[in-house]
ROFILUM-680617 format. One record per residue (C-alpha): residue number from 1; x, y, z. Coordinates in Angstrom, 3 decimals, padded with zeros to 6 digits. Example, Ala and Ser with C-alpha at 12.3 -4.5 7.8 and 13.67 -1.06 7.14 Angstrom:
2
> pos, xx, yy, zz
> 1, 012.300, -004.500, 007.800
> 2, 013.670, -001.060, 007.140
END
This chain:
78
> pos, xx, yy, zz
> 1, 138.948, 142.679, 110.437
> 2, 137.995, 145.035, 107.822
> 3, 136.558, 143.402, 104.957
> 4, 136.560, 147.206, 102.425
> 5, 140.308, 146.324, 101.972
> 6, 139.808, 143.064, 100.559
> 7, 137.049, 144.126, 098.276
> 8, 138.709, 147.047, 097.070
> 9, 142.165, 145.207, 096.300
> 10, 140.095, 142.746, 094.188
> 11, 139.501, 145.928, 091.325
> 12, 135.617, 145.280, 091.532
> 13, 134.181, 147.036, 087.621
> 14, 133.063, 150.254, 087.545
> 15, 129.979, 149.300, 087.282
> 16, 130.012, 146.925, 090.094
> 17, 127.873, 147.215, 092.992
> 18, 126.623, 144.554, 095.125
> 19, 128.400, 142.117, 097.081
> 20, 126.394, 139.066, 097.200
> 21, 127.618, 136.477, 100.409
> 22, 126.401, 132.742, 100.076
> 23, 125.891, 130.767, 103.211
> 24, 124.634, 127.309, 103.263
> 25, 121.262, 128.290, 103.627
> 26, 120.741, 132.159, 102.101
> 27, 122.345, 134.901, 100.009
> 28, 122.901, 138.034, 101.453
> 29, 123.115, 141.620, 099.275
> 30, 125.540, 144.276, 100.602
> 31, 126.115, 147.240, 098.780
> 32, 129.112, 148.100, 098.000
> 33, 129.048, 151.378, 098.964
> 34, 128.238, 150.339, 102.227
> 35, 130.827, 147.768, 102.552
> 36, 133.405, 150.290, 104.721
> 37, 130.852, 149.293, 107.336
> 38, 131.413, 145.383, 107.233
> 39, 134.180, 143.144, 109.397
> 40, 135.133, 139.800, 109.374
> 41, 135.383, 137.540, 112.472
> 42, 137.633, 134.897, 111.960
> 43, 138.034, 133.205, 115.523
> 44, 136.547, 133.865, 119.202
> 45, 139.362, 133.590, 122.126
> 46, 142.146, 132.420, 119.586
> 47, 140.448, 129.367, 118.205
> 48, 139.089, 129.521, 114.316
> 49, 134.955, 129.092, 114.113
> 50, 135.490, 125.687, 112.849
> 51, 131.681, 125.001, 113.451
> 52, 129.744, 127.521, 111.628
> 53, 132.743, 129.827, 110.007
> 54, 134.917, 129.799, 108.419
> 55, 133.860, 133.601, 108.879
> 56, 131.167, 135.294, 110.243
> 57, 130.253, 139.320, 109.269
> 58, 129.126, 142.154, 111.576
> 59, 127.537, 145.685, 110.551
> 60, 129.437, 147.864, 112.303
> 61, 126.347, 150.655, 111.999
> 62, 123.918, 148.038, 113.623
> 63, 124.531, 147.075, 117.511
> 64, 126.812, 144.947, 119.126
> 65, 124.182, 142.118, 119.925
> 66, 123.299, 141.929, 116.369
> 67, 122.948, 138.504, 114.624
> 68, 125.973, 137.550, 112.593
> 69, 125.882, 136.339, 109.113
> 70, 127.248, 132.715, 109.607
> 71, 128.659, 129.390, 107.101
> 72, 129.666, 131.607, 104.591
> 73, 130.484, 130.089, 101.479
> 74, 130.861, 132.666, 098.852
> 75, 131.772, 136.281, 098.211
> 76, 130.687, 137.437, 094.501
> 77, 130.758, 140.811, 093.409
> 78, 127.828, 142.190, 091.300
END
């Protein structure tokens, strides 16, 4: 799923541009202007990712074998 609708509903500022993700071990900076480009994956074969989700986020400019971003904890936009 598309994560640029969610972002854009929330009416980031003007001057806004970073979306910062926290897992349990890093923080990630996306930004914003490149967050068209980011999707959610909330569950593999119908089941949620109970183990290292609740979400995990893909680049869909990098390839398919990439490394998701996993235990996310926080969104925060900067």
């Amino acid at each position: 799923m598309s994560l640029a609708p969610f972002i854009k509903n929330a009416e980031p500022k003007k001057d806004a541009t970073t979306l910062l993700v926290t897992t349990a071990n890093e923080e990630y900076a996306i930004p914003l202007k490149e967050i068209d480009s980011i999707f959610l994956l909330f569950c593999i074969k119908g089941k949620p990712l109970t183990e290292d989700g609740p979400v995990h986020i893909y680049d869909n400019r990098k390839d398919k074998e990439q490394t998701p971003i996993k235990n996310v904890q926080a969104f925060k936009i900067t």
